[in-house]
Backbone bond lengths (Angstrom), bond angles and torsions (degrees), N, CA, C in turn:
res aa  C-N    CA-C-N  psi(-1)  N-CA   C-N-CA  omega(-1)  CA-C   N-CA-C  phi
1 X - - - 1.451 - - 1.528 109.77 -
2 X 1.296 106.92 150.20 1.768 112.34 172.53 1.237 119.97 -61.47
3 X 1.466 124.36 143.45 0.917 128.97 -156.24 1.575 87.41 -82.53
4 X 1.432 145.21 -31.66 1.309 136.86 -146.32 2.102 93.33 -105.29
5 X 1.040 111.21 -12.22 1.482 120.00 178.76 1.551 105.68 -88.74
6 X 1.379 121.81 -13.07 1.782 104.35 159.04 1.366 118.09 -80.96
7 X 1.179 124.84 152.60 0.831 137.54 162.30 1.891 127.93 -73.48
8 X 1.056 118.62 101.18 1.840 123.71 -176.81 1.734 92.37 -51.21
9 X 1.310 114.57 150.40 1.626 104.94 151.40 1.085 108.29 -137.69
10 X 1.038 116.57 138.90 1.692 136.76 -177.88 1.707 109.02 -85.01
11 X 1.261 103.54 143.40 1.651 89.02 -172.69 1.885 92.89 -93.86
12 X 1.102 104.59 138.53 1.640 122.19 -171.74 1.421 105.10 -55.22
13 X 1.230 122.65 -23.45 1.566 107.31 179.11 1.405 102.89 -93.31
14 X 1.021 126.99 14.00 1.915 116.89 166.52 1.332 98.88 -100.41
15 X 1.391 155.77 20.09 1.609 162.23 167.27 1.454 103.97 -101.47
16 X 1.008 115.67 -9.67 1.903 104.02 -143.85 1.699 89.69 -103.36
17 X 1.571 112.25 107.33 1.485 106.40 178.92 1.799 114.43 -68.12
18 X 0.881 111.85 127.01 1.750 124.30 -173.49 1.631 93.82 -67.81
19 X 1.557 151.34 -41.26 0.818 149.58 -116.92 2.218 82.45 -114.41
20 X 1.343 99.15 -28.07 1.579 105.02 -177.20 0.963 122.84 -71.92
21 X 1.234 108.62 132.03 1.654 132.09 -136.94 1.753 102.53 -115.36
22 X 1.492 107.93 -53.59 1.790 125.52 -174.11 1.229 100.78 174.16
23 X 1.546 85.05 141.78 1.803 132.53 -176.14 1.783 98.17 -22.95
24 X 0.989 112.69 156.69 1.711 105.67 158.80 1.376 124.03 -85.93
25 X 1.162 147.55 145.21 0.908 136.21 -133.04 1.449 101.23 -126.29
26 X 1.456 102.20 135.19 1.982 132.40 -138.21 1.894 90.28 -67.04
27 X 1.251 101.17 104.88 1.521 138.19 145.41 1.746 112.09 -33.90
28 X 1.458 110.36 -40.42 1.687 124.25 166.39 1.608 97.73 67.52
29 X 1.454 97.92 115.58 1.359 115.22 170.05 1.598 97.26 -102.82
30 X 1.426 125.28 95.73 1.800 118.24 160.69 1.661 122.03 -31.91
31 X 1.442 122.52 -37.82 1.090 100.32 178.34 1.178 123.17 -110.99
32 X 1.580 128.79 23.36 1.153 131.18 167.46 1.360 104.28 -96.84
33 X 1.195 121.98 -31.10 1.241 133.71 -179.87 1.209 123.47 -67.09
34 X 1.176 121.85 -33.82 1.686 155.36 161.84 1.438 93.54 -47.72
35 X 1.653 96.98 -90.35 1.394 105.95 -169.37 1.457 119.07 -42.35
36 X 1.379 126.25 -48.71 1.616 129.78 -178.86 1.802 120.59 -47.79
37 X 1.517 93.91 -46.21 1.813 117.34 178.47 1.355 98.35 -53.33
38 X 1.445 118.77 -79.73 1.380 145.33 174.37 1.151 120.40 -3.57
39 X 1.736 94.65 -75.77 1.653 132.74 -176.14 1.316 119.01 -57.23
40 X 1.762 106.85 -30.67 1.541 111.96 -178.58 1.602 111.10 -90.03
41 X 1.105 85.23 -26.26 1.709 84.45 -172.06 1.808 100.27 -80.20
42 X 1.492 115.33 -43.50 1.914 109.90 164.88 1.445 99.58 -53.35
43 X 1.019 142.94 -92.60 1.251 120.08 177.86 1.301 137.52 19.60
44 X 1.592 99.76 -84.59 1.614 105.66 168.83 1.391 127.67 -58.50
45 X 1.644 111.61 -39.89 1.280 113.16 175.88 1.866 116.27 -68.73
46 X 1.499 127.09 -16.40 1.182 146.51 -168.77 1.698 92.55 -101.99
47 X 0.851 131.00 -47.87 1.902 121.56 168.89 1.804 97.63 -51.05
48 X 1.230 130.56 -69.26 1.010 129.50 -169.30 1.856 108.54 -55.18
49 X 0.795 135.99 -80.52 1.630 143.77 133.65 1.756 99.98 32.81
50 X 1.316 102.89 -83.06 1.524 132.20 174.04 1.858 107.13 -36.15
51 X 1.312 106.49 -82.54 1.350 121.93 157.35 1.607 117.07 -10.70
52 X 1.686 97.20 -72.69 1.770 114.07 175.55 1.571 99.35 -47.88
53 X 1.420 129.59 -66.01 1.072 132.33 -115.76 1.970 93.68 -99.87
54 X 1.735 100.77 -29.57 1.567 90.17 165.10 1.494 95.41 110.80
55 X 1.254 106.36 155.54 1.712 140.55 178.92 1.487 136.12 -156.24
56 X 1.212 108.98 142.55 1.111 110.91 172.72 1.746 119.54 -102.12
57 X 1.353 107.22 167.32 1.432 98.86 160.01 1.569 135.64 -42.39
58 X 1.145 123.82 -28.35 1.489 121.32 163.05 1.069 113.20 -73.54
59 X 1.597 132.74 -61.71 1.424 113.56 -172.91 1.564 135.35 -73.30
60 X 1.783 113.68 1.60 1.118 147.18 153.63 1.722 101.75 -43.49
61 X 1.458 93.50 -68.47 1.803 95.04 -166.09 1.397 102.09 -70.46
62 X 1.281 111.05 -50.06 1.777 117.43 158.10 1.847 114.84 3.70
63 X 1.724 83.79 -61.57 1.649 101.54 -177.09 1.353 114.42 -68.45
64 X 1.463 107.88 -59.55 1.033 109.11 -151.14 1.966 98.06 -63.52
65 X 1.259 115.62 -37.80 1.499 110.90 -177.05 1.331 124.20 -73.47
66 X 1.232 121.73 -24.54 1.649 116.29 143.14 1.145 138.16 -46.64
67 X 2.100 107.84 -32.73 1.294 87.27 168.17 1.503 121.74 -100.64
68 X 1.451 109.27 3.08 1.355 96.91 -168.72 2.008 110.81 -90.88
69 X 1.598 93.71 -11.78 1.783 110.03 162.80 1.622 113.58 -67.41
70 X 0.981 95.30 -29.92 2.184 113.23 177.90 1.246 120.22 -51.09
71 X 1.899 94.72 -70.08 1.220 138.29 154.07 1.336 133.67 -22.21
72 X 1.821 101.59 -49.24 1.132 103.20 166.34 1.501 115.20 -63.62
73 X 1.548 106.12 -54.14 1.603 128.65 -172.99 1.905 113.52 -38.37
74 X 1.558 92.02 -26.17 1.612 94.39 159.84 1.115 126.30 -66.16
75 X 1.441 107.20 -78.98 1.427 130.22 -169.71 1.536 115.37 -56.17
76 X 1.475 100.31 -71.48 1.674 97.35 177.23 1.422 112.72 -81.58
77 X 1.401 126.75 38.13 1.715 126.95 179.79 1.497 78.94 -158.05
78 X 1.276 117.43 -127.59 1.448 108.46 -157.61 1.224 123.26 -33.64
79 X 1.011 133.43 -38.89 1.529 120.54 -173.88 1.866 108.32 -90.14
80 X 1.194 129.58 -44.33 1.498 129.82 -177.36 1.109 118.19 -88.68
81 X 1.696 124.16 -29.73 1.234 113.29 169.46 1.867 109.18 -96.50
82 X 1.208 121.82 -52.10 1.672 114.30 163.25 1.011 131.44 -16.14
83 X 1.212 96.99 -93.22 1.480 141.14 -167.64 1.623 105.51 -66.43
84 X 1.258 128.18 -39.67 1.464 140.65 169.67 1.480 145.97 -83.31
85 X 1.709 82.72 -37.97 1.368 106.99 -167.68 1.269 121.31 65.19
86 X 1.330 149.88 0.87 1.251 160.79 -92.74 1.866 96.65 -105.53
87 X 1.627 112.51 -42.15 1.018 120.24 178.64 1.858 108.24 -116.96
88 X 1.662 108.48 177.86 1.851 105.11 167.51 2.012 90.21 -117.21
89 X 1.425 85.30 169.67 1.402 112.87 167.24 1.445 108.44 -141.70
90 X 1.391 92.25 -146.78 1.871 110.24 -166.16 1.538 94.24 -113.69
91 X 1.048 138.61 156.77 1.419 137.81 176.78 1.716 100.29 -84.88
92 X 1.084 129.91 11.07 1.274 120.92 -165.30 2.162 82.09 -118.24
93 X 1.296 102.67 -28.41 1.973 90.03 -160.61 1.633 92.06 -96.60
94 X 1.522 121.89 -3.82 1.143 113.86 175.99 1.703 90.62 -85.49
95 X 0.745 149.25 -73.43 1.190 144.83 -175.89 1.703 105.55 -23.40
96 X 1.758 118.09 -63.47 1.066 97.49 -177.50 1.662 121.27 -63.62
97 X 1.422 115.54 -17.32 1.369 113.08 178.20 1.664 110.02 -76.33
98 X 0.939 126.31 -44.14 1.401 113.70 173.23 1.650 123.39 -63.88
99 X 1.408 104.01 -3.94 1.431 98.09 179.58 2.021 104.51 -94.31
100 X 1.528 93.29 -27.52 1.695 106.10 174.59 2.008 102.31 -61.32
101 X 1.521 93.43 -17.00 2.027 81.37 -168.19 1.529 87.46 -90.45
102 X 1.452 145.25 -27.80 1.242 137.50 -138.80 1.739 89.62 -100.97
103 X 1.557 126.01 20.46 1.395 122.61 -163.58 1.569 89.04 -121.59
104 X 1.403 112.87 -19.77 1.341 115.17 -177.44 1.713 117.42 -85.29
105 X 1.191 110.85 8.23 1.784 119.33 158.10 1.356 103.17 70.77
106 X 1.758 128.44 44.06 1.567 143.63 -167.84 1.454 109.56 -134.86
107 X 1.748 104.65 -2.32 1.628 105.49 173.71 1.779 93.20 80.18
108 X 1.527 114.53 -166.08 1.288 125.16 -146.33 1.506 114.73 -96.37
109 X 1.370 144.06 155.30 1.385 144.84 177.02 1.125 104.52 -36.52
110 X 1.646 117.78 -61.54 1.326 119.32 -148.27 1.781 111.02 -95.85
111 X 1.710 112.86 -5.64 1.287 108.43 164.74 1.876 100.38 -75.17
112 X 1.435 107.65 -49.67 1.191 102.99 -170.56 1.417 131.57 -56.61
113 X 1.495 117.92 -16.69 1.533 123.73 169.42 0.936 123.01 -118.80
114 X 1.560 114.39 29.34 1.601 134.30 175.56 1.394 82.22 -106.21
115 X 1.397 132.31 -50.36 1.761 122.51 -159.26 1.262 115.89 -78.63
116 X 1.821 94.95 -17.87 1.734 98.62 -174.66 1.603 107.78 -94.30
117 X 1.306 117.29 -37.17 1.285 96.32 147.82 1.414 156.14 -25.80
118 X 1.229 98.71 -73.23 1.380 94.51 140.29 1.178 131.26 -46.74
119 X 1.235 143.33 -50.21 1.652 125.95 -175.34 1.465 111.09 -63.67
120 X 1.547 122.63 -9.23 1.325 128.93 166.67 1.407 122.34 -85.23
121 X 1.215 128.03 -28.42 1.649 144.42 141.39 1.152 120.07 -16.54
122 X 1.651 94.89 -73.44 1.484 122.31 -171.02 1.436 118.75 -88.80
123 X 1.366 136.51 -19.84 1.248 159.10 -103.22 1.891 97.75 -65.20
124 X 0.756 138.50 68.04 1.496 121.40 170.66 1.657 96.75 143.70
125 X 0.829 106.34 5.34 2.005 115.51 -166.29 1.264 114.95 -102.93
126 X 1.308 115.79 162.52 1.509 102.21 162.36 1.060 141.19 -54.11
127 X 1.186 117.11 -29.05 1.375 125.09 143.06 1.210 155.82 -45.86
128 X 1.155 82.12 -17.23 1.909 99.88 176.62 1.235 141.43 -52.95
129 X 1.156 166.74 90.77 1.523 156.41 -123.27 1.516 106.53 -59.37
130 X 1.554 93.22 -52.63 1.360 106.99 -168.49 1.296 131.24 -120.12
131 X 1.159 117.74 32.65 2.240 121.34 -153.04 1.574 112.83 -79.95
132 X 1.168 137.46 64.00 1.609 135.17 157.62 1.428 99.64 2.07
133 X 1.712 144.16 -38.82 1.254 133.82 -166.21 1.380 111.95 -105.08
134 X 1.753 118.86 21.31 1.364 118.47 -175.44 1.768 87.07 -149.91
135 X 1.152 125.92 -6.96 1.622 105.42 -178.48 1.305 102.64 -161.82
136 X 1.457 113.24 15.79 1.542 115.39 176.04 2.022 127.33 93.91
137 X 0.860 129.25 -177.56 1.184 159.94 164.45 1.714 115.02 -58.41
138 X 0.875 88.08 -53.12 1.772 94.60 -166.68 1.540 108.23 -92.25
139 X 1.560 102.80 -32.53 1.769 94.96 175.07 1.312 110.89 -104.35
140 X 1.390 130.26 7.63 1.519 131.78 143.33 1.695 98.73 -79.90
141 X 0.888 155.61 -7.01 1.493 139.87 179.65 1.530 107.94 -96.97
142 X 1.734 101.27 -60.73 1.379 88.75 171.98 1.769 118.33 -127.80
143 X 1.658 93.01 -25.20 1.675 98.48 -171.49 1.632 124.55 -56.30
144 X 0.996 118.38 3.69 1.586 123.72 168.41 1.271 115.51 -97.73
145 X 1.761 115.66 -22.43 1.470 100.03 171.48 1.197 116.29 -83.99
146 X 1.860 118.22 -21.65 1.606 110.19 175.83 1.146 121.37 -78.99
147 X 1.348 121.72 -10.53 1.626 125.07 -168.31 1.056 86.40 -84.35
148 X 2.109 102.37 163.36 1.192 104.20 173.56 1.661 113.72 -86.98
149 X 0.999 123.69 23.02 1.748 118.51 -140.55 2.262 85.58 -83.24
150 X 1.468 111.40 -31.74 0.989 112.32 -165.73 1.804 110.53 -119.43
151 X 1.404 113.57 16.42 1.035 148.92 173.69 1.790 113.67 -30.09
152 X 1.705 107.26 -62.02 1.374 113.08 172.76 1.087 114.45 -74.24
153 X 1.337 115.65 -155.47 1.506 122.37 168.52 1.224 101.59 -135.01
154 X 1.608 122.19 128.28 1.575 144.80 -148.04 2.073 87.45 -102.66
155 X 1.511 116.16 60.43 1.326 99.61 145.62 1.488 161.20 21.54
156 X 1.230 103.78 -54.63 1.341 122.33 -170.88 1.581 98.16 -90.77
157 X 1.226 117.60 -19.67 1.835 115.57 176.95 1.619 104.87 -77.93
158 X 1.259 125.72 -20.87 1.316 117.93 -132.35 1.685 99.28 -150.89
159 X 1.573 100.39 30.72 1.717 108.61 162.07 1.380 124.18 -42.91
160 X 1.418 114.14 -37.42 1.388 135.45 -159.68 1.294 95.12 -75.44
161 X 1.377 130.05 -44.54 1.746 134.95 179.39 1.038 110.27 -57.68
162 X 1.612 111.93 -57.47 1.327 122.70 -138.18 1.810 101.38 -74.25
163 X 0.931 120.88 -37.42 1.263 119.46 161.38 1.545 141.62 -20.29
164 X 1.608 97.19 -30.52 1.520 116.48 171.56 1.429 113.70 -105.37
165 X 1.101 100.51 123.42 1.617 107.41 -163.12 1.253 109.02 -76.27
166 X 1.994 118.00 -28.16 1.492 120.34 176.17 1.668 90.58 -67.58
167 X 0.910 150.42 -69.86 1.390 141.46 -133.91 1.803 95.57 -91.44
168 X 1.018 130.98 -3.47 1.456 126.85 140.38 1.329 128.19 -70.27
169 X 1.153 99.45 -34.61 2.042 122.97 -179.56 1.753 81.73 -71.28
170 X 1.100 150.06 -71.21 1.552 158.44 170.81 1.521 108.45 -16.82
171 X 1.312 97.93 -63.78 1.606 108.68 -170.70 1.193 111.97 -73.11
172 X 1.602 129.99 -15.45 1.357 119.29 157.44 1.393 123.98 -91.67
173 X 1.086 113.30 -31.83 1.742 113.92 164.30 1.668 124.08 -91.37
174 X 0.910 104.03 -4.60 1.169 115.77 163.02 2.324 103.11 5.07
175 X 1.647 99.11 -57.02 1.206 86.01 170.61 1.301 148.95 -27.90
176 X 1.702 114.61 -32.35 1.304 159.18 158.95 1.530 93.44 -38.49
177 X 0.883 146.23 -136.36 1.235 135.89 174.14 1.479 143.63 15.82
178 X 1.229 106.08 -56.02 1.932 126.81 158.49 1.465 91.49 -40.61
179 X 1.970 114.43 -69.65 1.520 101.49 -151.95 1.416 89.76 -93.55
180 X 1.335 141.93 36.68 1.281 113.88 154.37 1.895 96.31 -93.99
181 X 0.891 93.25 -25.90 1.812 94.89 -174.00 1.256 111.37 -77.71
182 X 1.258 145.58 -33.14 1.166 156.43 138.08 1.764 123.35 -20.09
183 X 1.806 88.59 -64.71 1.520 93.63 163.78 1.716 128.31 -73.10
184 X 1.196 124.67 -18.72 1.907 153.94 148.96 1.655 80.58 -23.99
185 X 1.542 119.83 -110.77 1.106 152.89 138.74 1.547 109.81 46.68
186 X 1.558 99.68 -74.50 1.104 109.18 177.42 1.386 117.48 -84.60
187 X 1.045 120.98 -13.12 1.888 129.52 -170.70 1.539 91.41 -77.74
188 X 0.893 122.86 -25.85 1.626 144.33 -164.64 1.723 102.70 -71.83
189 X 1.441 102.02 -82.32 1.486 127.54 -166.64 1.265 107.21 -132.75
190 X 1.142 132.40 57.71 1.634 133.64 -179.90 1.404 79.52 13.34
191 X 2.060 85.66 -154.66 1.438 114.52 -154.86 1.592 95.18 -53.59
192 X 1.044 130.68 -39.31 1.908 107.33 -168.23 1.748 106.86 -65.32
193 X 1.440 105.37 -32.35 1.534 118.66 -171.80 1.761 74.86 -53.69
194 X 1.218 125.58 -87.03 1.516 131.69 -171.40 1.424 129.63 -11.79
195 X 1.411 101.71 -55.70 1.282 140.72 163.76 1.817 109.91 -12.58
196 X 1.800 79.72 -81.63 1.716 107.07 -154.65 1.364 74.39 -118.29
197 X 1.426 166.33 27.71 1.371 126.81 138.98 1.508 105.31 -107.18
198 X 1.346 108.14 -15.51 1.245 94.13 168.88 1.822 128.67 -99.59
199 X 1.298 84.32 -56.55 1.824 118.61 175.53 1.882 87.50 -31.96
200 X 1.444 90.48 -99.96 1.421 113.00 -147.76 1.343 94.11 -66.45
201 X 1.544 151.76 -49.10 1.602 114.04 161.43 1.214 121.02 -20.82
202 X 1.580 116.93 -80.47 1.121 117.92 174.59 1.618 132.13 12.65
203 X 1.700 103.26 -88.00 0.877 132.87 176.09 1.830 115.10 -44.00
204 X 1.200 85.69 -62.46 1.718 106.11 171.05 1.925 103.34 -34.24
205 X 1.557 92.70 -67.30 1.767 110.17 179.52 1.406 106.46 -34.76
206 X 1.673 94.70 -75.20 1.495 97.65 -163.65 1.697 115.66 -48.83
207 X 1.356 124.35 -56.05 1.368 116.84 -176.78 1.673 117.08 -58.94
208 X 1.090 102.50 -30.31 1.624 128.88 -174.15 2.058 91.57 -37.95
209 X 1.985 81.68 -67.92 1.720 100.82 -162.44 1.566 94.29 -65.67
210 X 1.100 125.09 -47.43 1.632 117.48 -171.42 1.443 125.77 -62.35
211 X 1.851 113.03 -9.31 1.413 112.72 170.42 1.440 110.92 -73.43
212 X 1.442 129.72 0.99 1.270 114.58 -163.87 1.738 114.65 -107.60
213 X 1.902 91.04 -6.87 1.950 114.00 170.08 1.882 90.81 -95.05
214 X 1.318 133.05 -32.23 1.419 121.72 -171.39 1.683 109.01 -94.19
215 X 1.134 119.45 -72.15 1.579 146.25 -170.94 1.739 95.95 -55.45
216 X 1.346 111.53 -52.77 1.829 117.74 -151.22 1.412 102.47 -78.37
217 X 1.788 113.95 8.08 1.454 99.71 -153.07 1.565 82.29 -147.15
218 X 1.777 117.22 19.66 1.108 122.45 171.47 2.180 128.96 -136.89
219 X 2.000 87.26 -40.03 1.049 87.66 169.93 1.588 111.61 -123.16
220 X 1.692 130.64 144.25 1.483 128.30 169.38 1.554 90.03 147.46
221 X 1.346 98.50 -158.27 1.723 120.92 -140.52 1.988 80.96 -106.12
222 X 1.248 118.15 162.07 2.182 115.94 150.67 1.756 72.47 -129.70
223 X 1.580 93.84 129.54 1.378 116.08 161.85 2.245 88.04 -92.98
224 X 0.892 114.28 -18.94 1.346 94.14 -147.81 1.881 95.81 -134.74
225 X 1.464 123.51 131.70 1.534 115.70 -159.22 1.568 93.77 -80.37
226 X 0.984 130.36 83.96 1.414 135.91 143.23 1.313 139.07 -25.08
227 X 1.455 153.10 97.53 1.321 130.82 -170.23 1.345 121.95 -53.03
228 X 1.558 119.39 -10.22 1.488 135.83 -172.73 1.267 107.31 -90.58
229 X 1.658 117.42 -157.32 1.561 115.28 159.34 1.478 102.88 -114.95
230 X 1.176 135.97 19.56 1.531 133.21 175.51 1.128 119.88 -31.01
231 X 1.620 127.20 136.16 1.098 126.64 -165.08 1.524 113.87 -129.51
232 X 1.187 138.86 149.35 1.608 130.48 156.38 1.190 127.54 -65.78
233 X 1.145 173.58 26.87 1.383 158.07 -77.57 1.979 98.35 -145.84
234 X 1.462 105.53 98.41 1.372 97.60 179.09 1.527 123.44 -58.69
235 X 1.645 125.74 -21.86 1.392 116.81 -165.71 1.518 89.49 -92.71
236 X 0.962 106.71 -13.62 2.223 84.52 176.04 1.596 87.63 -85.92
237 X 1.024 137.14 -51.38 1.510 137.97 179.37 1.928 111.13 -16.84
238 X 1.339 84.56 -53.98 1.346 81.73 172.20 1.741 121.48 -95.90
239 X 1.305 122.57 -10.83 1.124 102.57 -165.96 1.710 90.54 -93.87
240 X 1.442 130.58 -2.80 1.607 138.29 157.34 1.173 123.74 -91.04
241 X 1.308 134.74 15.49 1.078 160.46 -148.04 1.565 97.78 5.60
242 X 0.991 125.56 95.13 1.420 145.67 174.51 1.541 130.67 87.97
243 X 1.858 95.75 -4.39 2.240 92.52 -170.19 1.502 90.62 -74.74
244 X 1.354 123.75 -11.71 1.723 105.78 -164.41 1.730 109.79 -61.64
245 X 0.836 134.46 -12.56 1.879 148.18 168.66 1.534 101.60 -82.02
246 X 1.503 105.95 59.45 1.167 125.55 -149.77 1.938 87.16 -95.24
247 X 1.025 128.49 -40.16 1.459 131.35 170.32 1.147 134.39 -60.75
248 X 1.883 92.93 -35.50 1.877 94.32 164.61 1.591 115.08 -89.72
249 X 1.590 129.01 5.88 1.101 123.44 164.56 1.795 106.16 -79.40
250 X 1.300 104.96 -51.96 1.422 89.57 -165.94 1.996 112.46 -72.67
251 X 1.649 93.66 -8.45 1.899 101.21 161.71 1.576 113.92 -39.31
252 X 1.807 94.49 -76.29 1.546 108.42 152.41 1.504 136.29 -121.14
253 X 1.034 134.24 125.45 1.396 142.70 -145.22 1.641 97.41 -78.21
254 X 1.235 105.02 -36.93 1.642 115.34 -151.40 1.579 130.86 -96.09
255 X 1.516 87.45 13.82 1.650 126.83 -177.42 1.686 104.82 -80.97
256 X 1.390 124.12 122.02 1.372 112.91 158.40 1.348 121.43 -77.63
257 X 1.568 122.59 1.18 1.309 133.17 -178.14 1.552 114.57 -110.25
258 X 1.009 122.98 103.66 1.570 105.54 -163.33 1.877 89.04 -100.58
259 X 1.253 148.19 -39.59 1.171 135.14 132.12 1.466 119.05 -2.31
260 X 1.210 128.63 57.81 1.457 121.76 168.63 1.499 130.49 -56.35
261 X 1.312 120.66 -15.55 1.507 119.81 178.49 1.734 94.63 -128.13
262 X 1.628 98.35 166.76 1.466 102.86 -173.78 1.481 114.54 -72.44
263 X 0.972 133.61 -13.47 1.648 159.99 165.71 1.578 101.52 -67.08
264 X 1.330 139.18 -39.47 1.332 138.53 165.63 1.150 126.11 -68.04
265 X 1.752 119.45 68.15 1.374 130.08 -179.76 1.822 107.15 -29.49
266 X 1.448 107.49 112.78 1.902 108.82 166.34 1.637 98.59 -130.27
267 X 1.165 99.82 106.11 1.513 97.10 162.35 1.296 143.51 -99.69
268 X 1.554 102.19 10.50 1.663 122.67 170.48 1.099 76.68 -87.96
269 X 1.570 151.40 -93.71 1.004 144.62 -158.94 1.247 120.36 -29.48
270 X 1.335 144.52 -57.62 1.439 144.42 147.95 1.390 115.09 -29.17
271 X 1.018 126.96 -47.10 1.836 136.23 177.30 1.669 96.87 -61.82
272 X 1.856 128.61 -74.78 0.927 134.86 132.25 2.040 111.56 33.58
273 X 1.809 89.81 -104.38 1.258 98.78 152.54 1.685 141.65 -1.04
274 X 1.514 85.35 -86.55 1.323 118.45 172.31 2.007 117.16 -44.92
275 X 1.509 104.61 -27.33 1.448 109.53 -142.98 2.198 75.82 -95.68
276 X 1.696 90.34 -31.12 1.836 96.99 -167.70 1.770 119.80 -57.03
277 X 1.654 89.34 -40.69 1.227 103.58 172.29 1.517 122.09 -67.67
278 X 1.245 141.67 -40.59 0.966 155.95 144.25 1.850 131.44 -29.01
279 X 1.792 83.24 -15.84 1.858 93.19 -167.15 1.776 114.46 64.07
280 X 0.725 159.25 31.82 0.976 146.46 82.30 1.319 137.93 31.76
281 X 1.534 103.55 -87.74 0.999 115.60 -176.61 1.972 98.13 -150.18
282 X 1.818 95.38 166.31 1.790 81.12 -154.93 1.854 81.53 -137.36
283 X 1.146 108.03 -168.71 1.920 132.46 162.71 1.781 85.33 43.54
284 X 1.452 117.39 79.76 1.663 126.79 -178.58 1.610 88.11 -90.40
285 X 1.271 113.61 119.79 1.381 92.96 169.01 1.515 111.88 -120.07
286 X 1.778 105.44 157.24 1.240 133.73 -171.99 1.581 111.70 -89.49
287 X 1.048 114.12 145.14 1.587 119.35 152.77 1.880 102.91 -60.84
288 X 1.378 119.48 139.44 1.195 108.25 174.59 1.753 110.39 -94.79
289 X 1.740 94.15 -179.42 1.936 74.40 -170.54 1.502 132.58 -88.84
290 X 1.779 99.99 6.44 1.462 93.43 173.31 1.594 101.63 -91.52
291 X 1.159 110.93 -6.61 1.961 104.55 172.32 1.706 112.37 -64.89
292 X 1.817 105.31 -46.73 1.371 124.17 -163.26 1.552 98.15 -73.73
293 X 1.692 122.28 -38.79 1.452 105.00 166.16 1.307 144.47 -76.93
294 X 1.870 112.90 -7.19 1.000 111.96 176.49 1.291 147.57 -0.33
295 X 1.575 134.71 177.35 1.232 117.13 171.26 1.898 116.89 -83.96
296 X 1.273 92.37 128.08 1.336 102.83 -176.55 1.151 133.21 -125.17
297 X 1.704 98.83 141.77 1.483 107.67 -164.25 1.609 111.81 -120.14
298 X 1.524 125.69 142.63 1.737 120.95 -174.17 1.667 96.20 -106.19
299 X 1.229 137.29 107.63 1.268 137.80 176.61 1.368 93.06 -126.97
300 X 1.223 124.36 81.31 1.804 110.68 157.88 1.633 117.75 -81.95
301 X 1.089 110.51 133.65 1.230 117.51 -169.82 1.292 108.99 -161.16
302 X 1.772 110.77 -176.44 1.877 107.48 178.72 1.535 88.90 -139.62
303 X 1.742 102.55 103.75 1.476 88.70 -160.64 2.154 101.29 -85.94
């Protein structure tokens, strides 16, 4: 491979200005803003719709494999490769992977691991993007993504992105993606294909990914004393295919395996895997094992 077609990765905590205080404050794009409000609320009313209107066994699986392809596009793309860096690629498959995350209806790579950054900064603080123990339940689940307070994308986290002009070109159209998946969907199963491969995944996705800023940071086990409230929680584990080991990520951030023991179902991580062997993608990195044994503590609770 070319030497100018890898991708360098910067480890995310050498970007992060210490002197930064809060996000810049939302400039307001009308029609992204439009569209996002809009889109979420059709959504919900189009899950219900769906529901009324009935299914069969195909457009069931329909669903369910859109979102768990989506799903991935979070976890093991926006969140482990973005937001982490955890693994390298080719500058050409990061491109196609960030265009696979912008199909999952979460807006762009580099807004999305500019905000999560930050919530790793800040993690439990006032500052935090998202903290259930500083603003509740409902605006760690969803009320921080509709407000505008976190609206732009805060730059200064996310030097390492911004550099690529396609995955900036991404983060503003991001729309591009929604209706290519939308139109997928329907090429499939007309309007029911629409329905349930797009609609009601969706929906499924979005709350799915948002239990792990509300739920992961309220109910499960801390194997590990965290400055946060991070939690393990195996049934989000699986329904995120692996962020629910939500305590040993924020243990170590820099793990593409957040599943630390073989008993910790990760199936981005297995996909992950899968992508290494293949060439793909290369340097998967591990938590090592005096990180993974640390001192450890079992407090399950709902704090």
């Amino acid at each position: 491979m070319n030497q100018a077609d890898v991708v360098e990765v910067e480890s995310p905590l050498t970007i992060q200005s210490p002197r930064e205080t809060a996000p810049p404050k939302a400039a307001g794009n009308s029609f992204h803003r439009t569209f996002d409000r809009i889109g979420i609320a059709l959504i919900h009313i189009g899950t219900v719709y769906a529901f009324y209107r009935g299914a069969d066994f195909g457009l069931v699986a329909m669903a369910v494999a859109f979102y768990f392809v989506r799903m991935f596009a979070i976890t093991g793309v926006y969140h482990r490769y973005f937001s982490h860096r955890t693994y390298k690629t080719s500058r050409v498959f990061q491109f196609l992977l960030a265009l696979l995350g912008t199909s999952a209806t979460q807006k762009g790579a580099i807004w999305w691991a500019s905000a999560h950054r930050r919530h790793h900064k800040y993690s439990d603080t006032e500052k935090d993007v998202h903290s259930p123990k500083q603003r509740g339940f409902w605006y760690a689940h969803m009320g921080w993504w509709l407000g505008r307070e976190h609206e732009e994308t805060d730059t200064s986290q996310v030097r390492d992105l911004t550099k690529f002009p396609e995955l900036v070109f991404l983060d503003k159209w991001y729309v591009l993606g929604v209706f290519a998946c939308m139109g997928i969907a329907a090429a499939i199963r007309g309007f029911d294909g629409f329905l349930w491969g797009y609609v009601v995944s969706t929906c499924f996705l979005m709350h799915g990914t948002f239990t792990i800023n509300s739920l992961a940071h309220v109910y499960g086990s801390r194997r590990y004393e965290t400055t946060d409230t991070s939690r393990n929680n195996f049934w989000l584990a699986l329904i995120t295919m692996g962020e629910g080991w939500h305590n040993n990520h924020h243990h170590y951030m820099s793990s593409a395996n957040q599943g630390f023991y073989w008993w910790e179902i990760d199936m981005s991580y297995y996909i992950l895997k899968g992508l290494e062997k293949v060439g793909l993608i290369w340097d998967v990195r591990k938590a090592p094992a005096h990180i993974v044994e640390g001192t450890a503590t079992s407090t399950s609770a709902a704090a």
